[in-house]
PLY file of the C-alpha trace (Angstrom):
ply
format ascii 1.0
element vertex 334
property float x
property float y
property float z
element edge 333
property int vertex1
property int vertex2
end_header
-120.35 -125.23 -34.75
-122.05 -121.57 -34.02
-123.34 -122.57 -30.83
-120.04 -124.60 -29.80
-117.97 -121.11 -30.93
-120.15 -118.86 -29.22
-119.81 -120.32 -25.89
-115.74 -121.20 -26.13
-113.78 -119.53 -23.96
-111.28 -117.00 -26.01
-107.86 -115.44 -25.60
-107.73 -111.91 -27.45
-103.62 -111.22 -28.00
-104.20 -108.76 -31.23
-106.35 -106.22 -30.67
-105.44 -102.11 -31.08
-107.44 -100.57 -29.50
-108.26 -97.74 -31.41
-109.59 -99.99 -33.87
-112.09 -101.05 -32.25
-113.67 -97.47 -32.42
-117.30 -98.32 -33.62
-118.64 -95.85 -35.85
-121.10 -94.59 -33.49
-118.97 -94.00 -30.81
-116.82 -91.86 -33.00
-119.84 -89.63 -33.51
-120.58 -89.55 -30.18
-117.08 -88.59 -29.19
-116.68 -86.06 -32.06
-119.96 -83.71 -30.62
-118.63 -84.28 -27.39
-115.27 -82.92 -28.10
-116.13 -80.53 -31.12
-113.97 -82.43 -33.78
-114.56 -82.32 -36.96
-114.87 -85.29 -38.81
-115.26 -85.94 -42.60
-118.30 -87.97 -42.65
-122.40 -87.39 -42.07
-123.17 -90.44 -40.52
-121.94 -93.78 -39.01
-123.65 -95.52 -42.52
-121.06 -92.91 -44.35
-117.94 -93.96 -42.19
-118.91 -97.77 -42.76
-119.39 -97.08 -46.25
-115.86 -95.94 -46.67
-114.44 -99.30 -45.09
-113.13 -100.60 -48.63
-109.78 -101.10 -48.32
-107.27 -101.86 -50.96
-104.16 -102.17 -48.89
-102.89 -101.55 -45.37
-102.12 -98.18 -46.10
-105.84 -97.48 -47.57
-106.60 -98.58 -44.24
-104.57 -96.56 -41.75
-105.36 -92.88 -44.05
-109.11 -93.60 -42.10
-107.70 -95.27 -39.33
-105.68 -92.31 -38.12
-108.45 -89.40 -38.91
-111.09 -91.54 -36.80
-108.75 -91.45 -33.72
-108.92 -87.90 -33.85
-111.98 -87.96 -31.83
-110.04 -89.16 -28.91
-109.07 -86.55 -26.49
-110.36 -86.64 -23.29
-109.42 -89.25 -20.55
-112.90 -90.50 -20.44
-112.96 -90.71 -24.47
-110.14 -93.59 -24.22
-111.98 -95.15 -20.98
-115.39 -95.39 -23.05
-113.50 -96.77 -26.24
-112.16 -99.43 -24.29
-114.65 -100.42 -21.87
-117.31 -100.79 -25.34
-114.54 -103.32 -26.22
-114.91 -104.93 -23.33
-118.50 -105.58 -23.43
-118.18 -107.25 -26.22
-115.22 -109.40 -25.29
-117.98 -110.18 -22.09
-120.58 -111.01 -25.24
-117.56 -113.15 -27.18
-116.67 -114.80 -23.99
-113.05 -113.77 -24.35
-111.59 -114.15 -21.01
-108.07 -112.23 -21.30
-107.17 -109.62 -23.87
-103.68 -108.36 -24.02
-104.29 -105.12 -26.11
-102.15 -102.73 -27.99
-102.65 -98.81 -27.81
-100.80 -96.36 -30.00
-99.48 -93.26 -27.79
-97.79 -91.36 -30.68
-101.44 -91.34 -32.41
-102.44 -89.24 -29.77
-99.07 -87.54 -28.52
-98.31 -86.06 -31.81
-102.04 -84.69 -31.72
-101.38 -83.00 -28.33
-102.30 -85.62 -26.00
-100.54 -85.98 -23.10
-99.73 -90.04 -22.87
-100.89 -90.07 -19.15
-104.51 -89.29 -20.05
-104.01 -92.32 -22.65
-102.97 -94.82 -20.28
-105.13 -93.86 -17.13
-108.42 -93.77 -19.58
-107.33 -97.26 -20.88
-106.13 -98.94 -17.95
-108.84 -97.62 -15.78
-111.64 -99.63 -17.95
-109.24 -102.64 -17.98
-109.10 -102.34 -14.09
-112.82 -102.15 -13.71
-113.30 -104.55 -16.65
-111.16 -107.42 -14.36
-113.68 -106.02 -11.27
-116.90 -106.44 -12.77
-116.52 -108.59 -15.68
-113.84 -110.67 -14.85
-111.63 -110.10 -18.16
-108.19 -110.79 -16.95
-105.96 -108.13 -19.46
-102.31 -106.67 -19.94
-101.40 -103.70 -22.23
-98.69 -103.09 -25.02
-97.37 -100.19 -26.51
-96.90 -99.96 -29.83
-93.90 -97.68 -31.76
-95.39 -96.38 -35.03
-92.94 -98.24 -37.49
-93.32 -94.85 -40.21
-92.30 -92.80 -37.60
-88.28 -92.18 -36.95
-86.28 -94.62 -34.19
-85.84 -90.92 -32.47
-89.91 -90.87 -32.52
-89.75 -94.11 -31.00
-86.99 -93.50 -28.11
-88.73 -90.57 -26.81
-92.23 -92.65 -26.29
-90.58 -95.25 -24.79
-89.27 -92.42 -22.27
-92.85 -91.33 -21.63
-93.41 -95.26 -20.99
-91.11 -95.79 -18.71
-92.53 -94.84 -15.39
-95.83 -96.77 -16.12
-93.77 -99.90 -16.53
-96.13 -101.57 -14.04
-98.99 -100.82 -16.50
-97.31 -101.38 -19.57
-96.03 -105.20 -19.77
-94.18 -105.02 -23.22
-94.12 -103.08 -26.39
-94.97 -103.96 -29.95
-94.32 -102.36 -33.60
-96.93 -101.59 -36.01
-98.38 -99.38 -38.64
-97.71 -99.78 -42.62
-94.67 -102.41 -42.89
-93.56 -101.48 -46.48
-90.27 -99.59 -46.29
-90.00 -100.15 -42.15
-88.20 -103.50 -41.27
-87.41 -104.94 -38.06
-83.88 -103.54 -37.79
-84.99 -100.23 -38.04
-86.40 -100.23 -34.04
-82.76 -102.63 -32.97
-81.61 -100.45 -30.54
-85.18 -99.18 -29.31
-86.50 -102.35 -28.40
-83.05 -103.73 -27.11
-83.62 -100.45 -24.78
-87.01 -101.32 -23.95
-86.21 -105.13 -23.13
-83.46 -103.89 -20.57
-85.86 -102.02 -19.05
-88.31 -104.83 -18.31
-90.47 -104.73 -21.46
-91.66 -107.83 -23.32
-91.63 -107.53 -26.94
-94.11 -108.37 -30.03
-93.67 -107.22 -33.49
-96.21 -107.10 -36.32
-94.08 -108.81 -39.23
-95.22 -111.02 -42.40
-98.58 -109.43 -43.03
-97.27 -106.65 -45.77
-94.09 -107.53 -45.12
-91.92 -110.49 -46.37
-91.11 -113.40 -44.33
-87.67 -112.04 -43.79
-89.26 -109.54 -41.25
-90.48 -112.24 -39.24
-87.02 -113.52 -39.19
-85.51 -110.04 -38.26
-88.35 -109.50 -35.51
-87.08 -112.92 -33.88
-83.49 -112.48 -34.43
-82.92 -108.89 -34.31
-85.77 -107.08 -31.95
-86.08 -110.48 -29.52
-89.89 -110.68 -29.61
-91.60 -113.41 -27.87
-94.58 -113.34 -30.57
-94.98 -112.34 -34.00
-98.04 -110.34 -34.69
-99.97 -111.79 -38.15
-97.06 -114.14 -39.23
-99.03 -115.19 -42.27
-96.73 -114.68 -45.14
-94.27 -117.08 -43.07
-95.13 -119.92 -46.09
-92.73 -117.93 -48.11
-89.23 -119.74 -46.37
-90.44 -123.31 -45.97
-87.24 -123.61 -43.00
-88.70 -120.63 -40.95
-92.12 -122.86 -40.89
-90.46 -125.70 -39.24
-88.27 -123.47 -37.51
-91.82 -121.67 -35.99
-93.49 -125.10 -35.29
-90.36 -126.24 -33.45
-89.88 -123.08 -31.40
-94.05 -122.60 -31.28
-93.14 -119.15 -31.19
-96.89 -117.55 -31.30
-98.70 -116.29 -34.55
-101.42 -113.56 -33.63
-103.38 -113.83 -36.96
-106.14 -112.03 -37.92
-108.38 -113.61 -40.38
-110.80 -110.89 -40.88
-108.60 -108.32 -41.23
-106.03 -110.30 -43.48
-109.32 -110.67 -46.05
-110.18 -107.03 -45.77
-106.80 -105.89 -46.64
-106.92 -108.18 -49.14
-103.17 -110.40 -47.91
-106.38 -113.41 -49.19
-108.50 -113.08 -51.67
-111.33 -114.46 -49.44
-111.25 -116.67 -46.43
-111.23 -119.74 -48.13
-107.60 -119.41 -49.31
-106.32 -118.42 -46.09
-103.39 -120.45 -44.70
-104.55 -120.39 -40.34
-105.62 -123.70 -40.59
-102.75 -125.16 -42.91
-100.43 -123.20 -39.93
-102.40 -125.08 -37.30
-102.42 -129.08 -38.48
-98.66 -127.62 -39.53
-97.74 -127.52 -35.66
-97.84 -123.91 -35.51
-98.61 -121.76 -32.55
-101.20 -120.02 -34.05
-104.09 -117.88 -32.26
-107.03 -116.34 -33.94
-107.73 -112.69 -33.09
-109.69 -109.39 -34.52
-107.08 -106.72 -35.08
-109.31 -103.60 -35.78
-113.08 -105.41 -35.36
-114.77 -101.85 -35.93
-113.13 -101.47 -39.76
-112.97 -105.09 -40.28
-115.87 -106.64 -39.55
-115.75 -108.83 -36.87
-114.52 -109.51 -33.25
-113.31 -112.39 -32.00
-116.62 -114.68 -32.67
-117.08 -113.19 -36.09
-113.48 -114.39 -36.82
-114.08 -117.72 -35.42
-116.92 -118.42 -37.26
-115.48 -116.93 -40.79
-112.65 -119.59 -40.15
-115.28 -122.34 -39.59
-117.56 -121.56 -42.32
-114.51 -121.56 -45.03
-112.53 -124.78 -43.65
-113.30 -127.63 -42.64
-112.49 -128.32 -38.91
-112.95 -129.83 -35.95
-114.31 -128.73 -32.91
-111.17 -129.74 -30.96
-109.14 -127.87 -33.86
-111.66 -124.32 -32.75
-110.34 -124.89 -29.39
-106.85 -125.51 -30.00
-106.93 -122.07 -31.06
-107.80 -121.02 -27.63
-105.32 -123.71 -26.03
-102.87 -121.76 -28.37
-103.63 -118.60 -27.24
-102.84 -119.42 -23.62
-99.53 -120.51 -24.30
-98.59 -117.72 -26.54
-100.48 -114.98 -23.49
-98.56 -113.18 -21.34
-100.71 -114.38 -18.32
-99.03 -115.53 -15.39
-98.41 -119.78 -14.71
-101.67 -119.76 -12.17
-103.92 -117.50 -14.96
-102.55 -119.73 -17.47
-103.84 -123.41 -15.60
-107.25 -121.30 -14.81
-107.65 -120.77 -18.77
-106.49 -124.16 -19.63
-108.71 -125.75 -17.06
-111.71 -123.96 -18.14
-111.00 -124.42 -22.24
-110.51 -127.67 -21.33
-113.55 -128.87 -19.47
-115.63 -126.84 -22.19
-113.91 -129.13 -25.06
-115.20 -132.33 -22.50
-118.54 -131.36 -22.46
-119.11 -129.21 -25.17
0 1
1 2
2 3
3 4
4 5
5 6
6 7
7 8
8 9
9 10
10 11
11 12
12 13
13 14
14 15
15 16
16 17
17 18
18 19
19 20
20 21
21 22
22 23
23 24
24 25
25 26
26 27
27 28
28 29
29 30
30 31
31 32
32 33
33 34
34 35
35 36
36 37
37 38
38 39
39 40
40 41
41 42
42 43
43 44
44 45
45 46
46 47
47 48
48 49
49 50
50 51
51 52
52 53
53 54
54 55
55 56
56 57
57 58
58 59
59 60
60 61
61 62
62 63
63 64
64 65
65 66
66 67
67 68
68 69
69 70
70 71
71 72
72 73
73 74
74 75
75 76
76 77
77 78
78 79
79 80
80 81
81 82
82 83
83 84
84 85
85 86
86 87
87 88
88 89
89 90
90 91
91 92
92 93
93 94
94 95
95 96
96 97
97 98
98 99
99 100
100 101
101 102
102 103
103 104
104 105
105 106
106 107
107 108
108 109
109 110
110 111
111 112
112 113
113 114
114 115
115 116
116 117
117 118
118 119
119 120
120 121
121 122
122 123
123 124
124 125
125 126
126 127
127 128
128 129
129 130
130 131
131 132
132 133
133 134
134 135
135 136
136 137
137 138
138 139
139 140
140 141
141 142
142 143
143 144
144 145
145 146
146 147
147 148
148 149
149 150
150 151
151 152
152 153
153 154
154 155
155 156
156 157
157 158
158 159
159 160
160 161
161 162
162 163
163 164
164 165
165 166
166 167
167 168
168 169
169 170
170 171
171 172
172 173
173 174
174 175
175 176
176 177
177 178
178 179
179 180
180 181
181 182
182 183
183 184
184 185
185 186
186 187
187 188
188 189
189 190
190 191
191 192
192 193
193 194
194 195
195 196
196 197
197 198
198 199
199 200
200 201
201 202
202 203
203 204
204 205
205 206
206 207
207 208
208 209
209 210
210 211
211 212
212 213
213 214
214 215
215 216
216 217
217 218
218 219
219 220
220 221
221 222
222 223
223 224
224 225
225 226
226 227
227 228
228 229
229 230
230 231
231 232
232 233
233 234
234 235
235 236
236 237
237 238
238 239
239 240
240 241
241 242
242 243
243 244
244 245
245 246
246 247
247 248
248 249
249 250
250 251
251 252
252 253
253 254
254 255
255 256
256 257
257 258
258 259
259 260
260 261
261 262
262 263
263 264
264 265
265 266
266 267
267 268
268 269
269 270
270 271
271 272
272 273
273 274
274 275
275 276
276 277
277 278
278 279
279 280
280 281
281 282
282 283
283 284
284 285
285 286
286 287
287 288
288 289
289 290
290 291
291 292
292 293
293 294
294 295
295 296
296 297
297 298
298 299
299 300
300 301
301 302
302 303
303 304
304 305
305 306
306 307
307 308
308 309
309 310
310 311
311 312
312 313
313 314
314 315
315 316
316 317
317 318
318 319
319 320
320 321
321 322
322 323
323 324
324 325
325 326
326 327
327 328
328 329
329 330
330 331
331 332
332 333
């Protein structure tokens, strides 16, 4: 199954990139740009990768992106990510980025989007990774917060294809970002929404009904409402899940007891992704695997995962039959 994973073709749809900031490259960045950061060495910063909780998570989350500054700081972080999507063989990545991280740090959101989209650019080039970009409202932050980024956004709207909602869920529903997403769909946007990780399955709900996303981002606690499950196999609205990541911040116990492949044989749009691979442990082929190793499935059930994926992408109809085609005649002769 290692060898058959390694060489599937893969659909990344839930990936921040800032959390894919490698330990390494933060110390790199941080002598570069004269930031001060609270750790001696990348073994320190990977020793500190216990989480308890989501929020455990973001308190290290948000100092590491502090190293970010420059334009070519957010073109190197991305373009590392790429190389390994090239070593994962993940074809098309539709990757979130977090302006308020960096605007409320002084930051000005061009230099955000021209270091990130000019690695995606030269990633499609030379590597031919196929991509989009979302934009992400901090759900902690105010809906005033929000409004003004999406202003910023605007006139990138043909770099931007949609915007999301993340950060700690506990306290932030759905219906707190109504009117900013209904703002952001008039102006062109496509919408996701992290819901049913922390959060009940009620906030997947809300994200559906009330923000109008076309995926829900980790969708895991969705077995609490046993109607919203066959409601979400009937509409195959997408499930970006993160397997690694849901272990780490302990939403499982351990791999074994996690519900992706239950979701899958359920019907389920489901997709397998890495979230934040540097803090969590694994990009898209460690996830794989870790879901392999702990149930038992198929090879055609692997690959459905991928199949799922291409549905649930933003790609266009022609990028869509190229994936398919090539998933496809890898599942015939793998």
């Amino acid at each position: 199954m290692e060898n058959f994973i390694q060489a599937l073709p893969k659909i990344e749809l839930h990936l921040h990139i800032e959390g894919s900031l490698e330990p390494e490259l933060m110390f790199e960045l941080a002598h570069r740009n004269r930031v001060d950061i609270p750790f001696a060495s990348a073994d320190e910063v990977r020793a500190a990768y216990e989480f308890s909780n989501l929020q455990s998570f973001l308190d290290i989350y948000y100092q590491g992106a502090n190293v970010l500054v420059e334009e070519q700081d957010f073109f190197d972080l991305t373009w590392a990510y790429l190389e390994r999507c090239r070593r994962d063989n993940v074809v098309h990545t539709e990757i979130f980025f977090d302006p308020q991280t960096h605007t409320d740090r002084g930051i000005a959101f061009g230099t955000v989007l021209d270091g990130i989209t000019r690695a995606l650019d030269r990633g499609r080039d030379e590597l031919g990774i196929t991509s989009h970009l979302i934009m992400c409202f901090l759900r902690h932050l105010d809906e005033d917060a929000a409004f003004a980024t999406l202003e910023q956004a605007l006139p990138h709207r043909g770099r931007i294809i949609g915007v999301g909602l993340d950060s700690g869920e506990a306290g932030n529903p759905p219906e707190k970002f109504e009117r900013v997403f209904a703002r952001a769909r008039d102006a062109g946007f496509l919408a996701v929404a992290h819901a049913g990780e922390e959060g009940p399955a009620t906030y997947i709900r809300d994200a559906i009904d009330r923000l109008g996303v076309r995926r829900i981002d980790h969708g895991v606690r969705c077995v609490e409402d046993a109607a919203l499950v066959d409601e979400l196999a009937v509409s195959r609205m997408p499930l970006t899940v993160c397997p690694l990541s849901n272990v780490k911040l302990c939403v499982f116990r351990d791999m074994r007891e996690h519900n992706i492949v239950e979701l899958l044989r359920r019907g389920l749009c489901v997709t397998i992704n890495s979230d934040d691979p540097a803090y969590f442990g694994g990009y898209m082929n460690d996830n794989f695997l870790a879901v392999a190793d702990a149930h038992d499935v198929s090879q055609q059930e692997i690959a459905q995962f991928s199949l799922n994926a291409i549905e649930a992408s933003f790609a266009d109809a022609t990028r869509k039959q190229e994936m398919q085609a090539i998933v496809s005649e890898y599942l015939a002769t793998g």
